[in-house]
C-alpha positions in Angstrom: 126.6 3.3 55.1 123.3 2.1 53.4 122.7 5.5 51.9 126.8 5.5 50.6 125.8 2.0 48.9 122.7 2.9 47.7 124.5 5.9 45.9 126.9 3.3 44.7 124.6 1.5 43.1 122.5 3.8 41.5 125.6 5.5 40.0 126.3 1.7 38.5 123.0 1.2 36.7 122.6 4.9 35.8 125.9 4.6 33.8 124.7 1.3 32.3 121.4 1.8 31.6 122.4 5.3 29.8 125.3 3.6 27.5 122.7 0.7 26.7 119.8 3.2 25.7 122.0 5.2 23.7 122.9 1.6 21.9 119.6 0.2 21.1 118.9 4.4 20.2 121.5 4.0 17.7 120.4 1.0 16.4 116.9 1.2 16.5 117.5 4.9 14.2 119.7 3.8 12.0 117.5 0.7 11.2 114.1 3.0 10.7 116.1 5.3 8.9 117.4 2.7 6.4 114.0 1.7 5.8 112.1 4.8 5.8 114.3 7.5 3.9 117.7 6.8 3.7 117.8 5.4 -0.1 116.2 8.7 -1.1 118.8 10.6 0.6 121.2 8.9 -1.3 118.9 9.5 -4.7 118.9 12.9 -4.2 115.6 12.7 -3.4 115.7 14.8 0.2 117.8 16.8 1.3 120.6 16.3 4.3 119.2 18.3 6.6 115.9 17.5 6.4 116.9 14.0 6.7 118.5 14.7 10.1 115.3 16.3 11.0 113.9 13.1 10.4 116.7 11.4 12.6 115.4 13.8 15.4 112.0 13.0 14.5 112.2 9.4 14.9 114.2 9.6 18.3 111.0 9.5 20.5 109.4 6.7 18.4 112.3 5.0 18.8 113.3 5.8 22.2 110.0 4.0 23.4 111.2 0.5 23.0 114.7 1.9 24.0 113.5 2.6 27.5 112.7 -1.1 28.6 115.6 -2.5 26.5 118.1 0.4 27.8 116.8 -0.5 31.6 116.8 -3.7 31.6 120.0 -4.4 29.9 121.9 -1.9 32.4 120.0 -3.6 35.4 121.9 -7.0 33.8 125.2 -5.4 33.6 125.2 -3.3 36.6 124.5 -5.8 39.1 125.3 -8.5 37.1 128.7 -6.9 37.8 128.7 -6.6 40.8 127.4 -10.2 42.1 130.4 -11.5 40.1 132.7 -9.1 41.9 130.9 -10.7 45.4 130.0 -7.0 46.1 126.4 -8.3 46.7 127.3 -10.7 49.3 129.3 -7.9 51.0 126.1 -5.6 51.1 123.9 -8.9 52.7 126.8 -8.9 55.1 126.7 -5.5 56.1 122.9 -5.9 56.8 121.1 -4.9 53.2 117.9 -7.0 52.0 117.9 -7.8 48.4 114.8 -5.6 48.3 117.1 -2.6 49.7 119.9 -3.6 47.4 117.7 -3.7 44.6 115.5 0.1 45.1 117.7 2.0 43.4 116.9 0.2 40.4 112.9 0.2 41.3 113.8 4.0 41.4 114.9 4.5 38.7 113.0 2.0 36.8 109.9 4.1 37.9 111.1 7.2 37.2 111.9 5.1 32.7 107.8 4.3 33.2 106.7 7.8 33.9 109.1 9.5 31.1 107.9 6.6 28.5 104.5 7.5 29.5 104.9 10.9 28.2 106.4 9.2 25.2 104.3 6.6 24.0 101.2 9.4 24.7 102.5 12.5 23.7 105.7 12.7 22.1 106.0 9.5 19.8 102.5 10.8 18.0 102.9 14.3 18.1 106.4 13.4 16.2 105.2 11.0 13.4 102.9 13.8 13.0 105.8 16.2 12.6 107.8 14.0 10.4 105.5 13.5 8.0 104.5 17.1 7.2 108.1 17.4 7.0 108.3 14.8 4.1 105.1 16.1 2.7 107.2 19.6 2.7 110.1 18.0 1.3 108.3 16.9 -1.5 106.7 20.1 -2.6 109.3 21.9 -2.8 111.2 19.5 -5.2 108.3 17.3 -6.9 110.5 16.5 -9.9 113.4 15.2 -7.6 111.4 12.3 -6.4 112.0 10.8 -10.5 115.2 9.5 -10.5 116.6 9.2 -14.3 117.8 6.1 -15.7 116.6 3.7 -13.2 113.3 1.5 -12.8 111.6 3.0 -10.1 109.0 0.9 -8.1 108.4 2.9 -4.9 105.0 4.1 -6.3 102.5 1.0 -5.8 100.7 -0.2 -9.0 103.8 1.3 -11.5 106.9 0.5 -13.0 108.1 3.9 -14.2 111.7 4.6 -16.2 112.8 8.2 -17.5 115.5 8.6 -20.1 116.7 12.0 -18.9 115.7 15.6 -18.5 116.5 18.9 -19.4 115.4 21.5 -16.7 112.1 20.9 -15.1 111.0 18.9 -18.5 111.6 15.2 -18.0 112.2 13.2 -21.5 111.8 9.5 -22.7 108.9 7.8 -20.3 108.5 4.4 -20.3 105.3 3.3 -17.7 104.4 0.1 -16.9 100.4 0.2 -15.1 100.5 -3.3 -13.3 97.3 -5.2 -11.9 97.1 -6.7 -8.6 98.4 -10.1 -9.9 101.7 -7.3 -10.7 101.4 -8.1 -14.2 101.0 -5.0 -16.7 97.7 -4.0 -18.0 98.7 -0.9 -19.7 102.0 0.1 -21.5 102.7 4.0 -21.6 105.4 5.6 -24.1 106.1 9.4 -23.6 108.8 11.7 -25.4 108.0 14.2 -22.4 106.5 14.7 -19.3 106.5 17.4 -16.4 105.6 16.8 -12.3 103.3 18.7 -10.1 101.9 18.4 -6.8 98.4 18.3 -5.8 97.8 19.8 -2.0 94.5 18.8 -2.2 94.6 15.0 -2.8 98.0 14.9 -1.7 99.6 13.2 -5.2 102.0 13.8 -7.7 100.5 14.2 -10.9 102.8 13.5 -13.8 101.1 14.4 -17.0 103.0 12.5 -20.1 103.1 14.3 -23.6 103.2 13.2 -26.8 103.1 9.3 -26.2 101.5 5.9 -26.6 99.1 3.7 -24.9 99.2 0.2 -25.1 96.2 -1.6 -23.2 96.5 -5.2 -22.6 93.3 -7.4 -22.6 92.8 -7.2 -18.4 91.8 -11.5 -18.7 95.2 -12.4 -19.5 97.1 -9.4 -20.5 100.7 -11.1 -20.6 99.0 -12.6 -24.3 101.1 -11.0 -27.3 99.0 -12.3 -30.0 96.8 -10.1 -32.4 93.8 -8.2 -31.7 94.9 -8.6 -27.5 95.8 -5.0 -27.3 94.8 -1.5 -28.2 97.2 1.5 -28.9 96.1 5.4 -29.0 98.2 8.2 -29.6 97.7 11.0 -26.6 98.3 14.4 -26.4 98.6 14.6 -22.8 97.8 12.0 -19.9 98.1 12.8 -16.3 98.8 9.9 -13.9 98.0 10.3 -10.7 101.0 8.6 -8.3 99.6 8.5 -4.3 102.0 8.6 -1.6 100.7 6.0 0.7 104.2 3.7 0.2 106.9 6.1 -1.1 107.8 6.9 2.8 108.3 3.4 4.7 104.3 3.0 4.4 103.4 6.8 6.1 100.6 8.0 4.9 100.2 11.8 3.7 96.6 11.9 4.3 94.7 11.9 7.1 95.8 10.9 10.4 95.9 7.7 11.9 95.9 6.3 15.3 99.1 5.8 16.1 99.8 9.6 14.9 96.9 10.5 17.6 98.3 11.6 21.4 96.6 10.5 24.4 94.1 13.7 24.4 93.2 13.3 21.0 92.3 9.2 21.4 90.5 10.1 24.1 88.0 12.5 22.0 87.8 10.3 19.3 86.4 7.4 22.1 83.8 9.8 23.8 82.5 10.5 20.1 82.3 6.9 19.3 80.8 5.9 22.7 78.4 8.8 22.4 77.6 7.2 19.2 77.0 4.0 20.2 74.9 5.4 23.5 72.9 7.3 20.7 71.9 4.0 18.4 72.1 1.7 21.2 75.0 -0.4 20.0 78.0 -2.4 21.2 81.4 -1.6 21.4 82.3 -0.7 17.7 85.8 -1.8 16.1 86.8 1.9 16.2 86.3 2.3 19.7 87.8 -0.9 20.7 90.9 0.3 18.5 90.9 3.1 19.9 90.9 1.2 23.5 93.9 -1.5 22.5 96.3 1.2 21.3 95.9 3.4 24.3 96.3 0.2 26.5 99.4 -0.8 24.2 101.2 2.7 25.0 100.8 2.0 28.6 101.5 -1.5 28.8 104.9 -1.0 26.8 105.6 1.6 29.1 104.9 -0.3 32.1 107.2 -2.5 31.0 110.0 -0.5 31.7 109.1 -1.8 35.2 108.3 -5.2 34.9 111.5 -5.9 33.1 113.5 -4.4 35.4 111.7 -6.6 38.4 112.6 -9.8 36.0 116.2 -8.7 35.6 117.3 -8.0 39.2 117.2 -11.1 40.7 118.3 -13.2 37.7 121.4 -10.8 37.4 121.8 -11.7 40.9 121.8 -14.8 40.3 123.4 -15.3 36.8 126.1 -12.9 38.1 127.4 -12.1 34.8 130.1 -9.3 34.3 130.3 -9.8 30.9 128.9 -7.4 28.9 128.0 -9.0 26.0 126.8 -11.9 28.0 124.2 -9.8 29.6 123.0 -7.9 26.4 122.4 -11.2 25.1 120.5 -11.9 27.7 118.5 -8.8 27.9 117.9 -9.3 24.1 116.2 -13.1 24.9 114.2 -11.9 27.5 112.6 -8.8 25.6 112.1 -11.1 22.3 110.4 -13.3 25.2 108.3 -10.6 26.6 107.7 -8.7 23.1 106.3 -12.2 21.8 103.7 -12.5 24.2 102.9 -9.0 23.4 102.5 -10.1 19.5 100.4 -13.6 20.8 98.3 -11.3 22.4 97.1 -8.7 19.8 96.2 -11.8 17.7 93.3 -11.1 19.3 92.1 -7.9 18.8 89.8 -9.4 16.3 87.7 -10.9 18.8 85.8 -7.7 21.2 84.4 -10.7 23.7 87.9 -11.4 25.2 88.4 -8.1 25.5 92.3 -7.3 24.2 92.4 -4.1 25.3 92.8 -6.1 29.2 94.5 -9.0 27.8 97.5 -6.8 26.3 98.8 -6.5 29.8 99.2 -9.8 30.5 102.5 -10.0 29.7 103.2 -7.5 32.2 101.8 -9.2 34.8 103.8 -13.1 34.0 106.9 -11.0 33.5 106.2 -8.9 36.8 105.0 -12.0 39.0 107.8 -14.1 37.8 110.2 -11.5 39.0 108.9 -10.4 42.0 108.7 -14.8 42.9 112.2 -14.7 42.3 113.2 -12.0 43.8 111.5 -13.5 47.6 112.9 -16.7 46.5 116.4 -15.4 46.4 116.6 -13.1 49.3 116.0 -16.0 51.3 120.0 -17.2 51.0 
C-alpha cells in the first residue's frame, strides 16, 4: 500500500512540476529573447532560424532558474492539492509519516539538483559560448543588415547613426552623431555614401563614410552654437569603428568571460591564479575570488532546487491550497524571498575578509532549516 501511494504521489508532483517548468521556460525565453534579439529579428537584422537557434541556445541558461521555480511550484500544487482533498490525512491514517509522504518529492527534488548541476557547470556556459559565435556568425555574413534605413539607430554605444537609403551593398545619405559620455555630441558627421565591413580581428564593424563633412564641437561645452565653437573639414573617406559590446543584450564578441567559462575551465583559471599568488606571495586576488563566488553561485542556485522543495512541503501541507494560481503566487513570493537574500548577499563580494564565496549559501541554509523545522513541527499532529 505505501509503495501504491508513494507511486501516487510522485506521479502528482511529476505532472506539476513538468507543466510549471515548461511555464516559467516559456516565460523566462520569451523575456531574454525580447531583450536580447528579438527587435533585430523583426529589423531584418537576423535571420528566423538563426533566431530559433538562439531560442535553443538560451534554453539551458534559462532552464537553471526554471528548475527551483518549476519544483517548487509543482511541490505547492501537487500536495497542496491533495491536503485540500484530505488525501494527506488519509495517508497519516493508513500509517505514513510526513517524512514518508513527503520522499517522493525529496526524490525527485534531488534528482532537479543533480541535472541543474550539470547545467549551471556545463551546459548554461558552454551555450552562451555557442550563441554568441552564432550572432558573431550572423553578423558576418550580412554586415550591412545590421544598418537599418530611415531610422535613428542607437544600439551602437557612443553614436546616433541615421541612413537615407541604399542602393545594393552602397548605403547613401549618413547622418552621425559622435556623443560624449555626458551623451551630448561632440562631432557631427555628413556622408553622401558609405559601405560596411567586418573586422575578424578586433571584432567591429567598420563603416567607412565617403564624400562627407565633419563638424567638431568644442569638447568644454559642445552644445554652444556660436562662432568660432566648431571646426568643419571635408573628407574623402572616414572609417568608424562601431564595437559590439551592447548591440546583443550586453554579450560580448571578444574574449570570454566568466559566466561563459564551465566548471573545468574556472577551475584552471583558479590553479593559475593561486599558482600566481603562491609564486609572489600574495593574498587572495579579486580574480581568484571571482573565480571562487561564481563557481559557489552555480552550486548554491542549484542546491536550491532542494532547499525550496524542503520549504514548500510542509507549508503546502499546511496552506492546503488546490488552487493553482494560489500556489504559483506563492511559489513566486517565496523565490523573490530566497533570490533576495541571494542579491543581499553578493553585495558583498567586494569585501575578500567575509569571505562571499561561503556566505552565498546562506540562503540555502535559512531556507533549508526553516523547512526542515517545519516540517518536524507539523508531523507532530
Amino acid at each position: 500500500m505505501l509503495s501504491l501511494l508513494h507511486r501516487h504521489i510522485f506521479k502528482e508532483i511529476i505532472i506539476a512540476t513538468a507543466l510549471a517548468m515548461s511555464l516559467f521556460v516559456f516565460v523566462l525565453l520569451v523575456g531574454n529573447a525580447l531583450k536580447d534579439v528579438a527587435e533585430l529579428v523583426v529589423a531584418g537584422k537576423l535571420d528566423f532560424w538563426v533566431f530559433i537557434k538562439v531560442l535553443g541556445l538560451l534554453i539551458p541558461y534559462v532552464a537553471s532558474f526554471a528548475l527551483p521555480l518549476g519544483i517548487l511550484t509543482g511541490t505547492l500544487v501537487a500536495l497542496g492539492r491533495l491536503s485540500s482533498q484530505r488525501e494527506i490525512i488519509a495517508m497519516k491514517s493508513a500509517g505514513m509519516s510526513l517524512y514518508q509522504i513527503a520522499a517522493p518529492v525529496f526524490l525527485i527534488a534531488f534528482i532537479g539538483m543533480l541535472a541543474a548541476v550539470l547545467v549551471n557547470q556545463h551546459y548554461a556556459p558552454k551555450s552562451r559560448v555557442e550563441r554568441k559565435a552564432l550572432l558573431a556568425e550572423a553578423l558576418t555574413d550580412n554586415p550591412i543588415g545590421f544598418i537599418e534605413e530611415r531610422r535613428f539607430i542607437h544600439e551602437f554605444p557612443g553614436y546616433v547613426i541615421y541612413m537615407g537609403g541604399r542602393d545594393g551593398s552602397t548605403l547613401k545619405d549618413f547622418w552621425i552623431w559622435e556623443l560624449d559620455e555626458g551623451k551630448r555630441v561632440k562631432m557631427f558627421l555628413r556622408a553622401e555614401e558609405g559601405e560596411m565591413n567586418y573586422n575578424e580581428g578586433n571584432k567591429e564593424l567598420i563603416l567607412t563614410l565617403k564624400d562627407g563633412t565633419a563638424e567638431q564641437r568644442d569638447p568644454k561645452d559642445p552644445e554652444s552654437f556660436s562662432d568660432n565653437v566648431s571646426d568643419s573639414l571635408f573628407f574623402g573617406e572616414f572609417p568608424i569603428a562601431l564595437e559590439l559590446e551592447q548591440l546583443f543584450g550586453g554579450e560580448r564578441l571578444q574574449n570570454t568571460r566568466i559566466k561563459e567559462m564551465t566548471f573545468a575551465q574556472l577551475m584552471d583559471r583558479r590553479s593559475e591564479e593561486l599558482a600566481r599568488e603562491k609564486s609572489k606571495n600574495e593574498p587572495i586576488s579579486k580574480e581568484r575570488l571571482d573565480l571562487q563566488v561564481h563557481v559557489q553561485k552555480n552550486f548554491a542556485l542549484a542546491f536550491s532546487v532542494f532547499s525550496l522543495a524542503v520549504f514548500g512541503v510542509p507549508l503546502a501541507i499546511q496552506a492546503g491550497r488546490k488552487e493553482t494560481y494560489a500556489n504559483l503566487g506563492i511559489a513566486l513570493i517565496i523565490a523573490i524571498s530566497y533570490y533576495f537574500l541571494t542579491i543581499m548577499f553578493s553585495w558583498l563580494e567586494g569585501s575578500p575578509g567575509l569571505r562571499p564565496d561561503l556566505l552565498i549559501w546562506v540562503p540555502n541554509l535559512i531556507f533549508q532549516a526553516t523547512g526542515f523545522w517545519m516540517l518536524h513541527r507539523f508531523s507532530r499532529y
